[in-house]
C-alpha positions in Angstrom: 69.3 119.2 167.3 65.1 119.4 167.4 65.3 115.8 167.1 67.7 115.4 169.7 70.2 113.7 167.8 73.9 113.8 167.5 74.6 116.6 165.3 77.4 115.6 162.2 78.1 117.4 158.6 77.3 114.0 157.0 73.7 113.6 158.7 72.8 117.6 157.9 73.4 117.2 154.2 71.8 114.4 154.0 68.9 115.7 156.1 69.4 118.7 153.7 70.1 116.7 150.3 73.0 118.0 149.4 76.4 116.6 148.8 78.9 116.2 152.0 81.5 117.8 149.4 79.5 121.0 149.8 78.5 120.7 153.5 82.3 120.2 154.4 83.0 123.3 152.2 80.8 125.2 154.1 81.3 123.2 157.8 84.9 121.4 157.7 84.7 121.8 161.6 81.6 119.8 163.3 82.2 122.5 166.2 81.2 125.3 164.1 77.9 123.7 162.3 76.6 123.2 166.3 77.3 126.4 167.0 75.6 127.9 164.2 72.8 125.2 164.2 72.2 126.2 168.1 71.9 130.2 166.7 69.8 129.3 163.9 67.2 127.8 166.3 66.8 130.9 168.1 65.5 133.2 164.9 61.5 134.0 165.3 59.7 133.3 162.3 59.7 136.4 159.5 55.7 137.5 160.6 56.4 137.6 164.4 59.7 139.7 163.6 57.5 142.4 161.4 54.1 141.9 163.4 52.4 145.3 163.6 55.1 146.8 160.9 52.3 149.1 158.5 55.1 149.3 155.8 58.4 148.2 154.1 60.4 151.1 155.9 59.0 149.8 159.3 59.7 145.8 158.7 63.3 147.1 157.4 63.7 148.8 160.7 62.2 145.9 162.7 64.6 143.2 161.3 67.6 145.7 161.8 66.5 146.2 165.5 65.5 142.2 166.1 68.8 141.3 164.4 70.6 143.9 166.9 68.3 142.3 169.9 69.0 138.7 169.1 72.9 139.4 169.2 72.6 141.0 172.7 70.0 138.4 174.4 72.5 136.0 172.9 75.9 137.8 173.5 78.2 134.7 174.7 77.1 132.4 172.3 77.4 135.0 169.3 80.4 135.8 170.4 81.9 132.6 170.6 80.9 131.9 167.2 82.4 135.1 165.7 86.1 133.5 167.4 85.3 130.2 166.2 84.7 131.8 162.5 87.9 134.1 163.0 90.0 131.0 164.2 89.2 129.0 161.3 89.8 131.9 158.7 92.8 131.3 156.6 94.4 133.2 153.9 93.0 130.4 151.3 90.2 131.8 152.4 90.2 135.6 151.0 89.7 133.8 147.6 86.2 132.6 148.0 83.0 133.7 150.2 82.7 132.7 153.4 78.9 132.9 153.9 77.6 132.4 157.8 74.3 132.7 159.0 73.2 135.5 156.7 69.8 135.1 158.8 69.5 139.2 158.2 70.4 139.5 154.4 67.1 136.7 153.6 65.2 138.5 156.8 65.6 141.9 154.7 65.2 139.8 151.2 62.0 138.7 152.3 60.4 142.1 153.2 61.5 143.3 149.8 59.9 141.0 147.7 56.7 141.7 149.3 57.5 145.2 148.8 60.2 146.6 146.3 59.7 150.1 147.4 60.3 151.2 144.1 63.9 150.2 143.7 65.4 148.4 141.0 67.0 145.4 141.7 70.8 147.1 142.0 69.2 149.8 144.5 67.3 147.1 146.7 70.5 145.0 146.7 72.0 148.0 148.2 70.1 148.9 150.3 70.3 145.0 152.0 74.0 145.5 151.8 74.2 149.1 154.0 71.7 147.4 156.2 73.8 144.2 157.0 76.4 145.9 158.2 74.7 148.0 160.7 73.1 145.8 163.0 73.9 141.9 164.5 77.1 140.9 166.6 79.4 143.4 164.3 77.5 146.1 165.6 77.3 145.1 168.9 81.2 144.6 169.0 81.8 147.9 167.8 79.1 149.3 169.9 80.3 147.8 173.3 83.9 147.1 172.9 85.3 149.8 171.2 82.8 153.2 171.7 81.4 152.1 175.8 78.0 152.1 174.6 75.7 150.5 177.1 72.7 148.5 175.6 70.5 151.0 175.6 72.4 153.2 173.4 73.4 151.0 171.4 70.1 150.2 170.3 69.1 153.5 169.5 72.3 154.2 167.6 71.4 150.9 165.5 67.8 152.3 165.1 69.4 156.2 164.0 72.1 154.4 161.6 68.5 152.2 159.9 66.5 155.7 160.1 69.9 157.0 157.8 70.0 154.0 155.2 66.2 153.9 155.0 65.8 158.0 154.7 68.5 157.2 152.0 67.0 154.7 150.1 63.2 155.5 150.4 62.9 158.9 151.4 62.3 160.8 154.6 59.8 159.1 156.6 56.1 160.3 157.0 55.6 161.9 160.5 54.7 158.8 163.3 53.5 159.3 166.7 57.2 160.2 167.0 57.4 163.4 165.6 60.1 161.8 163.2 58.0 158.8 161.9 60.2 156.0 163.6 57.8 153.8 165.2 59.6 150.6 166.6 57.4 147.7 166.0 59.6 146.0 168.6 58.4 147.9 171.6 60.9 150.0 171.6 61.9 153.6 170.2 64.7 154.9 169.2 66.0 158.8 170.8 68.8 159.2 168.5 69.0 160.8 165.4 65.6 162.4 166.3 67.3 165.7 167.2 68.7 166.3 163.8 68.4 170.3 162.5 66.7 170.7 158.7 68.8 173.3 157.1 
């Protein structure tokens, strides 16, 4: 697609080096490796997403936020390729993983390996998996379709459900300029979840 060529499952593996066995696995339908190709495109490199993050709770809750934000600027096409994924599903299919983008899971990956956090390797697989499923085009679904929410609350109920993992996995945060310590490195900051009672 950068080179402005026709885009085909044979020519990607072999741009890729891998077998066209495995990229028809993963791409039977031309349709769907465009559409995924044409998301893939859109990510920001890993330092622009974190820029001005002081710590691993704060790139965490950047990627979580980005993730949200690239769904939303990107709502048609995202959405089209969640039908295009749930109109190829088959039953065959419960059997084996059907991996797709995954752009979050090596996002939060990355940050981790710079920074553990202290977690042993179950824990920090863990704590990728609670944060996967609260952000991107599932949580914009849920957020628009089935509760109302407009945009702007649904970004700060993505950031409160982040603040929730995080506080779970790596302790309360520190006191920010906040009150609650939860900076956005985005630009942004989130309301919710800073209204929460100690008892």
């Amino acid at each position: 697609m950068r080179q402005g060529k026709p885009v085909t499952v044979a020519a990607a593996a072999g741009l890729h080096g891998i077998s066209r066995a495995t990229a028809y696995r993963y791409f039977s339908d031309p349709a769907m490796l465009v559409a995924e190709a044409g998301l893939d495109i859109a990510v920001k490199p890993y330092e622009e997403i974190v820029a001005g993050a002081a710590d691993l709770r704060q790139r965490l809750r950047a990627i979580s936020l980005y993730i949200f934000d690239l769904s939303t600027s990107h709502e048609a096409r995202f959405r089209q390729f969640v039908a295009m994924t749930l109109a190829a599903w088959s039953p065959e299919d419960a059997a084996r993983p059907q991996m797709r983008g995954a752009r979050r899971v090596a996002l939060y990956e990355r940050a981790l390996q710079e920074d553990g956090g202290g977690l042993a390797a179950a824990r920090r697989q863990a704590l990728v998996r609670a944060l996967s499923t609260a952000t991107g085009t599932e949580a914009m679904i849920a957020l628009y379709d089935i509760v109302g929410a407009d945009p702007a609350a649904a970004r700060a109920t993505v950031a409160e459900i982040a603040d929730a993992i995080l506080d779970r996995y790596l302790g309360p945060a520190r006191t920010g300029r906040d009150g609650m310590g939860r900076d956005d490195p985005q630009g942004g900051r989130a309301e919710a979840g800073c209204d929460r009672t100690e008892s």
